[in-house]
C-alpha positions as CSV (number, residue, x, y, z in Angstrom):
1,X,-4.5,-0.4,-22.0
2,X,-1.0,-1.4,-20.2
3,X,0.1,-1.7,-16.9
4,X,3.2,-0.4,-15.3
5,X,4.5,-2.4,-12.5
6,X,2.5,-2.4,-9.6
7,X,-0.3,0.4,-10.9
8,X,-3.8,0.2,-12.3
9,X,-4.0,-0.3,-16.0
10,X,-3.6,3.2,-17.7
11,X,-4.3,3.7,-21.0
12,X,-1.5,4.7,-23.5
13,X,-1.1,8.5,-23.4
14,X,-1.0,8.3,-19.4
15,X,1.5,5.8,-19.3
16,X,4.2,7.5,-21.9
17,X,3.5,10.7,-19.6
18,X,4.5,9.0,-16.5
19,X,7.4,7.0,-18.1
20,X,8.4,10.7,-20.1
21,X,7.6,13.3,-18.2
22,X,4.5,15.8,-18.5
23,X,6.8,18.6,-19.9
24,X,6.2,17.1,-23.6
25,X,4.0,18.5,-25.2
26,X,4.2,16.4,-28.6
27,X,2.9,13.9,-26.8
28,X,-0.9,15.2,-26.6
29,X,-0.3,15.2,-30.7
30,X,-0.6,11.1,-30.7
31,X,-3.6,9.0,-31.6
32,X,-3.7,6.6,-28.9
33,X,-2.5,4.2,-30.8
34,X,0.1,5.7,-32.0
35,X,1.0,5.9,-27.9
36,X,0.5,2.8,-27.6
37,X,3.2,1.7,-30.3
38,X,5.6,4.2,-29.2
39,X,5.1,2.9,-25.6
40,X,5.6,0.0,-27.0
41,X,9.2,0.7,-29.2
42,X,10.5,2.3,-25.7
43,X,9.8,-0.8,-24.0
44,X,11.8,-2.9,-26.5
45,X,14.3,-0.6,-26.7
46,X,14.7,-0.8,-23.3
47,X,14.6,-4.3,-22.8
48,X,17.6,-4.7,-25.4
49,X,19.4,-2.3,-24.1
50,X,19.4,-4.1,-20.5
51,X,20.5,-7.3,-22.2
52,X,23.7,-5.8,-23.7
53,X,24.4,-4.3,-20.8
54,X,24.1,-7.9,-18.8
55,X,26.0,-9.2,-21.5
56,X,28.8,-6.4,-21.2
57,X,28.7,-7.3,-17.5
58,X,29.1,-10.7,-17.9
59,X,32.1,-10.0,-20.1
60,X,33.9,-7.7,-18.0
61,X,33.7,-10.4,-15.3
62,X,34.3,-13.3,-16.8
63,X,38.0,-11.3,-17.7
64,X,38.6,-11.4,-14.1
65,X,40.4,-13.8,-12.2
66,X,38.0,-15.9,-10.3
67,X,39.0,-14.8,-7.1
68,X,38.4,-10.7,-8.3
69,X,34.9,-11.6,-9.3
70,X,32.8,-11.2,-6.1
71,X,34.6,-8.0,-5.0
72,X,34.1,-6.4,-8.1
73,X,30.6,-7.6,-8.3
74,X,29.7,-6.3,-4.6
75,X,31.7,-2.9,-5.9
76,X,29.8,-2.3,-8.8
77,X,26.0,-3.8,-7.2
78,X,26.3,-3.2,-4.1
């Protein structure tokens, strides 16, 4: 069983629904393990994704002049 953040522990089905949406049907084909590693692959995937995007961040502003870095961070976070 996983936990997403800040919930009970949920077993595998439950959590892909919540994280995909109820509207797929294929999911309520898949074993639970089979859930359970595809939760799994989505959360990897994920997690490299959001490091290349940090790192494609980083890159952009460490192009910048020093100066141009904190506006454009506020600008793009906030």
């Amino acid at each position: 069983m996983r936990s997403l953040k800040g919930e009970p522990k949920v077993d595998a089905r439950t959590a892909l629904r919540t994280r995909l949406g109820d509207d797929l049907d294929a999911l309520a084909l898949l074993s639970e393990q089979e859930s359970a590693e595809l939760l799994g692959l989505i959360d990897d995937a994920r997690a490299v994704q959001r490091k290349a995007l940090d790192a494609s961040i980083s890159e952009v502003l460490g192009r910048l002049p020093r100066l141009a870095r904190g506006p454009a961070r506020r600008i793009m976070f906030g």
